[in-house]
N, C-alpha and C positions, 0 to 999 in steps of 0.2 A: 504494500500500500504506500502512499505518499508519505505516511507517519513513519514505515520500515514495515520491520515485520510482523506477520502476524499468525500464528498458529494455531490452527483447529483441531480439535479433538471429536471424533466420534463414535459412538456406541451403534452401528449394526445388528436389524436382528436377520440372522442368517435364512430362516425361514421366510418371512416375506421378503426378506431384500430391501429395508428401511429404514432408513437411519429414525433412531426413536430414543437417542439422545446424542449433545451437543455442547459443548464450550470454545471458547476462543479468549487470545491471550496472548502479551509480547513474550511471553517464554513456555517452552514445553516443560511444564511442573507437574508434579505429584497432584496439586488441588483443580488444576488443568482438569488432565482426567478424571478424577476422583469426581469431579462438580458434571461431567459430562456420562459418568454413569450412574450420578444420583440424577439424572436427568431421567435415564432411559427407565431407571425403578420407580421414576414414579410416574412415567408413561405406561408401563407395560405390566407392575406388578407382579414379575416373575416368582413364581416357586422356588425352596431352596430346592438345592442341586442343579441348580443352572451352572451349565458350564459358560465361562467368561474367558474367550481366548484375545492374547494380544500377542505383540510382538516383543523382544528382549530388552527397550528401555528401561530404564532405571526407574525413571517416573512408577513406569507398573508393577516393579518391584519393592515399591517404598513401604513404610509401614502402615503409613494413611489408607492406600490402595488395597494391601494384605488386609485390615483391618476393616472397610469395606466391604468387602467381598465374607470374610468372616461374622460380620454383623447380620447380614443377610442370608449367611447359611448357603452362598457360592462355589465355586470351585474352580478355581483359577487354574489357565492352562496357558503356557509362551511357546513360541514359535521356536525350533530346533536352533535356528543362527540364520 
C-alpha cells in the first residue's frame, strides 16, 4: 500500500472453500493470526477436534496461538517444511 506494508491473515474453511475469518496488520504477529481465527470461531462455531492446519511460522507456533486452539478443544496441525 502507499503506507508500506500490509499483511493478511486468513482462516479457510477447506470444505466450502471460504475464507470465514480474517485480520490485517503492518507485521505478521502471533495476535495477527490468533485475532483472525477468533474470527473464523465465531463465524463458524466449530466443534472440538477440529483440525487447524497452517504452515511453519513462528506466529503459529506461539503460545497465544497453542493456547487458542487449546481453549477450544482444537488440534493443531503444520505443514512438513
Amino acid at each position: 500500500t502507499q503506507e508500506g506494508w500490509l499483511y493478511l491473515a486468513t482462516v479457510i474453511d477447506l470444505y466450502s472453500r471460504r475464507v470465514v475469518g480474517w485480520s490485517m496488520g503492518s507485521r505478521i504477529t502471533a495476535q495477527l493470526v490468533c485475532d483472525a481465527l477468533t474470527m473464523a470461531i465465531w463465524q463458524r462455531q466449530p466443534k472440538v477436534g477440529l483440525i487447524v492446519h497452517s504452515d511453519r511460522g513462528s506466529q503459529y507456533a506461539s503460545k497465544a496461538y497453542r493456547r487458542l486452539l487449546k481453549a477450544h478443544g482444537f488440534v493443531g496441525s503444520m505443514s512438513q517444511g
